[in-house]
C-alpha positions as CSV (number, residue, x, y, z in Angstrom):
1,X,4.3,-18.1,2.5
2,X,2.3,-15.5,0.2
3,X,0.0,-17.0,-2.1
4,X,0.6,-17.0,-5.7
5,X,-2.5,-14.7,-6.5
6,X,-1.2,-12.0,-4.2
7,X,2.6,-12.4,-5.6
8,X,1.1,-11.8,-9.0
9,X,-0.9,-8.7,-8.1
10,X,2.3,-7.5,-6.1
11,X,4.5,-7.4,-9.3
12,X,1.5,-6.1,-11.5
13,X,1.2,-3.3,-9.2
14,X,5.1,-2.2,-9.3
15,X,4.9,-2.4,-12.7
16,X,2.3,-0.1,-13.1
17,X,4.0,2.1,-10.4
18,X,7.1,2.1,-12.6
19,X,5.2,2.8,-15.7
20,X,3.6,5.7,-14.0
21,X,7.6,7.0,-13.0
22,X,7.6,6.0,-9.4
23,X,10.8,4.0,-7.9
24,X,10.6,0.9,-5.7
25,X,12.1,0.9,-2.8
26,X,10.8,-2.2,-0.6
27,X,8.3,-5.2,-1.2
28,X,7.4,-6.4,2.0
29,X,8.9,-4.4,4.2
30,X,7.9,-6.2,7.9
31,X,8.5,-5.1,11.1
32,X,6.8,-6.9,14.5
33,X,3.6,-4.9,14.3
34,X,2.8,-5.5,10.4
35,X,3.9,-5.4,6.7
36,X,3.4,-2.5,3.5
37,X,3.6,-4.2,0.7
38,X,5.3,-1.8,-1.7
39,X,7.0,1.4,-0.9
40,X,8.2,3.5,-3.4
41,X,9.4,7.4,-4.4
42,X,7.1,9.2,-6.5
43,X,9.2,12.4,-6.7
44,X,10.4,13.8,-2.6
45,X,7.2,11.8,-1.7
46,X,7.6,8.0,0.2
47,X,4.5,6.4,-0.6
48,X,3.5,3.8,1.3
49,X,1.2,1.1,-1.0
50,X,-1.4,-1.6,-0.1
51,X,-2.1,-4.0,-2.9
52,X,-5.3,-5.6,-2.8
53,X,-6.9,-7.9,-5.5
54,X,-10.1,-9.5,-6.4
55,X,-11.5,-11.8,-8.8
56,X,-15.3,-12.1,-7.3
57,X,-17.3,-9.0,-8.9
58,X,-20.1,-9.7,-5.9
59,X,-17.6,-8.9,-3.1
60,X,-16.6,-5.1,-2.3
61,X,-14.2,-3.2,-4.3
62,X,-10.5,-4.0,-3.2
63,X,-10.1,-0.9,-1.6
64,X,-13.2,-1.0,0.1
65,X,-11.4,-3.8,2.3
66,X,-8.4,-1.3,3.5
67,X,-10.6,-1.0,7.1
68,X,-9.6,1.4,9.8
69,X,-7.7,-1.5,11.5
70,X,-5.8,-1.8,8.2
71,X,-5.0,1.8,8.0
72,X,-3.8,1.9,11.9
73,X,-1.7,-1.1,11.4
74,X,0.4,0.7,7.9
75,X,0.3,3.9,9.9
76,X,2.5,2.1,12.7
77,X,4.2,0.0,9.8
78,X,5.3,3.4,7.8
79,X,6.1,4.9,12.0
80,X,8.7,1.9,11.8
81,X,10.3,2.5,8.6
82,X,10.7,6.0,8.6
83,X,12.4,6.1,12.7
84,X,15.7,7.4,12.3
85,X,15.4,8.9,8.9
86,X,15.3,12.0,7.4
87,X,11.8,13.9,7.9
88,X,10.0,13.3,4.1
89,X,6.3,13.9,3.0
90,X,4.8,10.8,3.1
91,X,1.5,9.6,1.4
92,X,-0.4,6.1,1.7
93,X,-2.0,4.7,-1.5
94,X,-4.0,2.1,-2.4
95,X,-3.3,-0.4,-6.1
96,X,-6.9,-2.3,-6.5
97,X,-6.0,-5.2,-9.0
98,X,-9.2,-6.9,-10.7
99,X,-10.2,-8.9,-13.9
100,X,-11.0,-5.0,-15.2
101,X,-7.7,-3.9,-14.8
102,X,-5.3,-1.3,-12.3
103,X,-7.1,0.9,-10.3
104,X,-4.4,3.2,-8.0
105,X,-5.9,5.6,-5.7
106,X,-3.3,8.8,-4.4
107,X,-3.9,9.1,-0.9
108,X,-6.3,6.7,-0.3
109,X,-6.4,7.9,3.8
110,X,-4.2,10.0,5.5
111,X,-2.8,10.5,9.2
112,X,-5.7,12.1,10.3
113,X,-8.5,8.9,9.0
114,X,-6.6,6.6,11.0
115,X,-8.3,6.5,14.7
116,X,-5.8,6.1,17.3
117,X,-5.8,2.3,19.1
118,X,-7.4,1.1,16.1
């Protein structure tokens, strides 16, 4: 089960997704090899979002913690989800939630910063 913190954070961030005109699609999609946490249209783009939170000011930024294993694992992830469906330009973004407020980074990495076998 998903802790409460990270729930919270979730819905925070598809609200400001929705406020900034992008639709949700999923929450949670899950396949066997991982999970995305958000994915939503902004526009003909499917963006696939990681939602990372933090209350601790001493520990590294929330996206800071999106490592190359994390990136391989949502490259796969968005690999699942898209199989079978119509070719679409795709983006991977980043929502940072802290005690100063939203931070959403556009293509936080792309295809080409995830190392294969990660």
């Amino acid at each position: 089960m998903r802790d409460v913190e990270g729930r919270a954070a979730e819905d925070l961030a598809c609200q400001y997704l929705r406020a900034q005109g992008m639709r949700i699609v999923a929450r949670n999609w899950r396949w066997r090899g991982g999970e995305v946490d958000i994915i939503a249209k902004d526009g003909p783009t499917l963006v696939f979002v990681e939602v990372r939170s933090r209350t601790d000011p001493h520990r590294l930024r929330p996206e800071e913690s999106v490592d190359a294993r994390k990136r391989a694992r949502l490259w796969r992830t968005a690999q699942a989800y898209l199989a079978g469906k119509p070719a679409v330009p795709v983006r991977f973004d980043v929502v940072a939630i802290t005690p100063e407020g939203v931070r959403h980074i556009r293509g936080a990495f792309a295809a080409e910063d995830v190392r294969p076998g990660a």
